[in-house]
Structure formats: structure tokens, C-alpha cells
MITOR-274996 format. One record per residue (C-alpha): x negated, y negated, z negated. Coordinates in steps of 0.02 Angstrom, whole numbers. Layout:
+--------+--------+--------+
:      X :      Y :      Z :
+--------+--------+--------+
:      X :      Y :      Z :
...
+--------+--------+--------+
This chain:
+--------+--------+--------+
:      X :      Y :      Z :
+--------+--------+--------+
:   5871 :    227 :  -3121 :
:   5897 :    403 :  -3050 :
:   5735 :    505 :  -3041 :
:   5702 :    600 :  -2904 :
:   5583 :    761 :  -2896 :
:   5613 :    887 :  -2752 :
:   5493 :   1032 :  -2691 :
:   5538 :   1030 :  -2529 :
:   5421 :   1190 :  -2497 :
:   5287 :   1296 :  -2573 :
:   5184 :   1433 :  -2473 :
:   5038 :   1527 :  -2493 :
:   4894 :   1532 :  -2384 :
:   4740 :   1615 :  -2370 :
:   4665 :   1463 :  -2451 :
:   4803 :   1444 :  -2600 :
:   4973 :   1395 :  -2629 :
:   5019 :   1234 :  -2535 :
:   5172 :   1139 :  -2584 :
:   5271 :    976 :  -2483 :
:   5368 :    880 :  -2642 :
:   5465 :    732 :  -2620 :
:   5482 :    619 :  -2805 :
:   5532 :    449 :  -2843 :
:   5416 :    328 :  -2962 :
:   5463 :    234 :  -3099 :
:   5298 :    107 :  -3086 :
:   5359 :     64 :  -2910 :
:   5560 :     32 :  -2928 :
:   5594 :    207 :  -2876 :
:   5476 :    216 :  -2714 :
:   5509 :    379 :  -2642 :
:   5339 :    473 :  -2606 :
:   5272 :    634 :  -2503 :
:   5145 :    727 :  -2582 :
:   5054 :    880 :  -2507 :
:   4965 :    993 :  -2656 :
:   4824 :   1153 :  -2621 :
:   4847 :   1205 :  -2778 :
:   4847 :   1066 :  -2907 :
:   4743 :    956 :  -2792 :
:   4801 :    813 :  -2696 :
:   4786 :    831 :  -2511 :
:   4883 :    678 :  -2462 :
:   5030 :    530 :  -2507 :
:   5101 :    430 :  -2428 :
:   5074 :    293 :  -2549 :
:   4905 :    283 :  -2485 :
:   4902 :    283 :  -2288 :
:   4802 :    139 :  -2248 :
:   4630 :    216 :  -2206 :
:   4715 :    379 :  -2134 :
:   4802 :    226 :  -1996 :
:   4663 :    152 :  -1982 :
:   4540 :    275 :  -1919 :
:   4653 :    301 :  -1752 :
:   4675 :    110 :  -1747 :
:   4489 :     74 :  -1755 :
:   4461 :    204 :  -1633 :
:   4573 :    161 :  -1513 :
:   4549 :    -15 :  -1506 :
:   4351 :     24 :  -1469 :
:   4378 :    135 :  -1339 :
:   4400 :     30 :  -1134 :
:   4531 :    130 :  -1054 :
:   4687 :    100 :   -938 :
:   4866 :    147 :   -989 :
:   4896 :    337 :  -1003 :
:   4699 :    406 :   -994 :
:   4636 :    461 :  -1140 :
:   4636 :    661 :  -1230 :
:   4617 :    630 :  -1413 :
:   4602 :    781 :  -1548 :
:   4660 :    765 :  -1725 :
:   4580 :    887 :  -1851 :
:   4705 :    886 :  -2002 :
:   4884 :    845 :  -1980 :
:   4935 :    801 :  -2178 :
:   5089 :    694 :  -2165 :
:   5045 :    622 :  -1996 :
:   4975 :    448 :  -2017 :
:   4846 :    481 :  -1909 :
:   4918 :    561 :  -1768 :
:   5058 :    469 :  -1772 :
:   4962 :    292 :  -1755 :
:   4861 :    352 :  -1611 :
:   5023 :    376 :  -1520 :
:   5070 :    195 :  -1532 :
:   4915 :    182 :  -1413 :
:   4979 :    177 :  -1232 :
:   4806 :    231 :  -1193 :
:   4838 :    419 :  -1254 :
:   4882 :    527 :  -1134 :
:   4875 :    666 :  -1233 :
:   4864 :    708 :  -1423 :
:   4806 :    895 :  -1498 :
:   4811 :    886 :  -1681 :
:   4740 :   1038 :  -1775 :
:   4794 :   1129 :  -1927 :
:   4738 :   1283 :  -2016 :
:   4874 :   1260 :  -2123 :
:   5032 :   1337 :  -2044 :
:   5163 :   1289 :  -2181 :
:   5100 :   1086 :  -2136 :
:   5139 :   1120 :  -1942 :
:   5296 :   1194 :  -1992 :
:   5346 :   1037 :  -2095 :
:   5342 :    919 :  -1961 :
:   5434 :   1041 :  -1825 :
:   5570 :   1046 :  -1959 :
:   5588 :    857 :  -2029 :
:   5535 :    895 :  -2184 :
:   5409 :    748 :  -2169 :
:   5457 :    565 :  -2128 :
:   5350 :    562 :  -1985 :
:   5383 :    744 :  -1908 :
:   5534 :    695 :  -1778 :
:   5427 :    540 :  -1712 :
:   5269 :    649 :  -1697 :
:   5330 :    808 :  -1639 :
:   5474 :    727 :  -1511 :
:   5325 :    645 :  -1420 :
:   5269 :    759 :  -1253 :
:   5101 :    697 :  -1276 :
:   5090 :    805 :  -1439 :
:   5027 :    979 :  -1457 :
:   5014 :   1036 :  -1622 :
:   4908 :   1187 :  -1637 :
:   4887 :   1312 :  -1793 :
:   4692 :   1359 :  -1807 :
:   4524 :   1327 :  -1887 :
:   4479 :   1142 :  -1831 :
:   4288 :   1181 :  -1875 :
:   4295 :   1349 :  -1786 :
:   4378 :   1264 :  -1630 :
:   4233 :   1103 :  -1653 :
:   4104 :   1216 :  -1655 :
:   4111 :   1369 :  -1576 :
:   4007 :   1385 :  -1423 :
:   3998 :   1290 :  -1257 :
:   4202 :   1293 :  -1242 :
:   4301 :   1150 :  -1268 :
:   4479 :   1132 :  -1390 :
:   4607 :   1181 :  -1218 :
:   4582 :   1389 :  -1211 :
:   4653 :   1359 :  -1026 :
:   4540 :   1215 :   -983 :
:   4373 :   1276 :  -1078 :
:   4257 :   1147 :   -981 :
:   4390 :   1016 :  -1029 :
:   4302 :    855 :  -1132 :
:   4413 :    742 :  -1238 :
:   4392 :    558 :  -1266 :
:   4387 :    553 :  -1483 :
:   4389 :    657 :  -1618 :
:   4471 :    613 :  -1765 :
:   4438 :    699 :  -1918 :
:   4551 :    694 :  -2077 :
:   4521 :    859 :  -2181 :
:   4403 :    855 :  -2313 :
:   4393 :    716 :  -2449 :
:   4228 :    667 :  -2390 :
:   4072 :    753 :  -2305 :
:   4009 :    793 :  -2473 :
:   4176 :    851 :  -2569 :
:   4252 :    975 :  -2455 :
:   4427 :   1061 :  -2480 :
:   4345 :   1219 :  -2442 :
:   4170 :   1259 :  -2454 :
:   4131 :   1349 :  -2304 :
:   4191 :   1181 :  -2221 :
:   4023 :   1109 :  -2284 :
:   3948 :   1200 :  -2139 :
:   4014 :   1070 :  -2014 :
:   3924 :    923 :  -2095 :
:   3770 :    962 :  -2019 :
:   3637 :    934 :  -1861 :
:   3698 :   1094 :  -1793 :
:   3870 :   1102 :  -1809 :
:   3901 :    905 :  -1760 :
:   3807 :    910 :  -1617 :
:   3898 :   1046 :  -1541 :
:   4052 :    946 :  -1579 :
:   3987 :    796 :  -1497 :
:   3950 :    910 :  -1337 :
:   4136 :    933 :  -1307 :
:   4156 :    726 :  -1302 :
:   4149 :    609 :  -1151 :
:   3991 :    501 :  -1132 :
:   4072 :    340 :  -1185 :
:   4170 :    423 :  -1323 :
:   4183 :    437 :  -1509 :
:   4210 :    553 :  -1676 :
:   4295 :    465 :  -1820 :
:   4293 :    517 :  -2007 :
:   4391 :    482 :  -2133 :
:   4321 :    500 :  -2308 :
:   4386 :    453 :  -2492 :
:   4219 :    405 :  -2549 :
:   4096 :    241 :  -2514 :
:   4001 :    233 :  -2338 :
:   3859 :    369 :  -2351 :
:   3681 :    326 :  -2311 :
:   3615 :    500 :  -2288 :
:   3776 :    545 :  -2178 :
:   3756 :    397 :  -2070 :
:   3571 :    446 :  -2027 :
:   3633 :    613 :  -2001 :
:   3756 :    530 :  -1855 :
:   3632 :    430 :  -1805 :
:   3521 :    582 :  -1727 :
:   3673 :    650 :  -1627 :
:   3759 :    503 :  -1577 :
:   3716 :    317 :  -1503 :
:   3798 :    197 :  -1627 :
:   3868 :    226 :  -1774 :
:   3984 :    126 :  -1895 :
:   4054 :    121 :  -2051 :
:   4192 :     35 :  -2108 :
:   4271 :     16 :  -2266 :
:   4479 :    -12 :  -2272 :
:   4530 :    -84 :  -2429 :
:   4713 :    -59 :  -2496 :
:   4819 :   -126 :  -2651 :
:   4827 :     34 :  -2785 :
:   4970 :     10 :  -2903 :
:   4896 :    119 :  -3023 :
:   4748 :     36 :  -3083 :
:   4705 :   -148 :  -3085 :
:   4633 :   -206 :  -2932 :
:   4630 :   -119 :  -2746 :
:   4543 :     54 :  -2688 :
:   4432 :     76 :  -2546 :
:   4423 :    227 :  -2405 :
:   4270 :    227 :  -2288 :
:   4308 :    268 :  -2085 :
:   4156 :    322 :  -1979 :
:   4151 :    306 :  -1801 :
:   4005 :    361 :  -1697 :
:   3983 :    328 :  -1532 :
:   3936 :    455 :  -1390 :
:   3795 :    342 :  -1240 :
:   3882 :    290 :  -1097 :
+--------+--------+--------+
């Protein structure tokens, strides 16, 4: 069996070094993978996709609308499961996914990434390089600079491992009363934010929700993991906006 290890790009960023590498594995008959790396950490594979697909899936299928209505906003663009599933929604009628990382925007623009031509050949697409948290959070205007009383439908957050284990610690700032209930103030009534996290469903976040937000949920996706015996769980959070 030919084994195959490419780094298909390494930059750094004001947050360190991020690499795109493309290997085969042994353990699964030569699967190829694409890994993303901050440093030596593992941002995302696409071994493991399920949860990251199922947070726009869950989402979308709980949200009543007609064919070509809603404005979604991704925060995290990784290799595009997300975005890329809440396209197959012929609800969307737009899609702005946000990056801080320029390198990952980059990726997809070129076809670097399996999923870059399918997400970025899509006009209901903008992909937009800044600080998802700053955009979230900062004062009474909305994510469109040109429409700043514009609301959007869902938010779908994909960034951090959890809302305890952040990538960066000034992110930890967003997990809180403040900071989420300014997000929430740039969603319809009748809308939604959805989380994805890496760890178990989270008591103490939920309640936190659960003081901005009507309804909230917690699901937990389970997937096969060839690497240990057994399957691995992600948790996806979605809480609900009043009508």
C-alpha cells in the first residue's frame, strides 16, 4: 500500500501556525483524510464529520420556512461540513460563514479542500475573513456592514472545542450572559443559535441558554470511531429565540 502524507499548506497567523495536510491511513485501507492543525492541535478531520453535519441538519429541519427564505451565519468554516450541509437546505437563501482564519478561507477559494468548489461555487455563499465573536457581539449592529439592522434566521457556531475548552482564551468571553444575549439580539423571533461542542451536554451551559433564549436542546450525535473500541459522541445545542 502506498502511503500518502502531503502538507498541502502551512501559514502563520496571529494565533499560530496553521497547516491543511492531506495523509492516507493504514487502519482504514488507505482512507485519504483532511486535517487542519493550530499548532500541534487538531482543529478538524474529516474522518469525524458527523456532529459538524448535523448541527445545520438539526437546525434546519426545526426551523418552518418556505423555499428560498432564510439568512443563516456560520461562525467557523474548518473543512466545510457545516456550511456545506446547510446548503442542501432549499430553505437558505443566503449563507455568511465566518473565519478569522484567512489561510482556511483561502483553502476553499482554491480547492485545496474537498468541499471548497461545492461551497464556494454556490451564490448563496459569502465567505467573510473576521472575528466571529467580535462580529456576534459588538453593539446593536447586525453581521451585513451594509444592512446593520439586518436579523438572520440561525447561528451556527463551530469554533471552539466546547464552551469550556476554547481554541483561544479570549474566546471564553463569548460564553457568557452578556456576550450571548447580544448575539441572540441580532436573531429573528422564531429563530435559533446552534453549538457544536466535543464534549458531553453541559448542565451549567444549558441554564446559561436557558436565561437568554425560550427552549433549549441538547442533543448528542453518536458516530463509529475506528480508533478505539466502540463509538464517540459530539453534543449539538440549539436554543430557540420566542416566537
Amino acid at each position: 500500500m502506498t502511503i500518502v502524507f502531503e502538507e498541502l499548506d502551512y501559514q502563520e497567523t496571529p494565533l499560530g501556525a496553521i497547516s491543511l495536510r492531506r495523509r492516507s491511513d493504514p487502519k482504514l485501507d488507505g482512507k485519504i483524510l483532511y486535517e487542519v492543525l493550530l499548532g500541534e492541535e487538531y482543529l478538524m478531520s474529516s474522518l469525524f464529520p458527523d456532529a459538524e453535519i448535523e448541527l445545520s441538519k438539526l437546525a434546519l429541519a426545526s426551523l418552518n420556512a418556505e423555499k428560498n427564505k432564510l439568512d443563516i451565519v456560520v461562525g467557523g468554516l474548518g473543512l466545510g461540513y457545516t456550511a456545506v450541509a446547510a446548503l442542501e437546505s432549499a430553505t437558505v437563501k443566503s449563507l455568511m460563514v465566518i473565519d478569522v482564519m484567512e489561510p482556511v478561507i483561502n483553502w476553499h477559494q482554491q480547492g485545496l479542500v474537498p468541499l471548497g468548489e461545492e461551497l464556494t461555487n454556490d451564490p448563496r455563499t459569502t465567505l467573510v475573513h473576521a472575528d466571529f465573536f467580535a462580529s456576534a457581539t459588538t453593539g446593536s449592529c447586525g453581521f451585513y456592514p451594509d444592512e446593520p439592522t439586518k436579523l438572520v434566521h440561525a447561528v451556527l457556531l463551530d469554533i471552539d472545542h466546547s464552551p469550556r475548552h476554547w481554541l483561544n482564551e479570549e474566546n471564553g468571553h463569548f460564553y457568557t450572559k452578556d456576550s450571548l444575549s447580544k448575539m441572540s439580539e441580532k436573531i429573528h423571533d422564531g429563530g435559533l443559535f446552534g453549538l457544536w461542542s466535543n464534549d458531553p451536554p453541559d448542565v451549567e451551559f444549558i441554564a446559561l441558554l436557558e436565561k437568554m433564549f425560550a427552549k433549549v436542546e441538547s442533543h448528542v450525535v453518536t458516530f463509529p470511531s475506528p480508533y478505539k473500541d466502540g463509538d464517540s459522541t459530539n453534543t449539538v445545542y440549539l436554543a430557540y429565540k420566542k416566537s
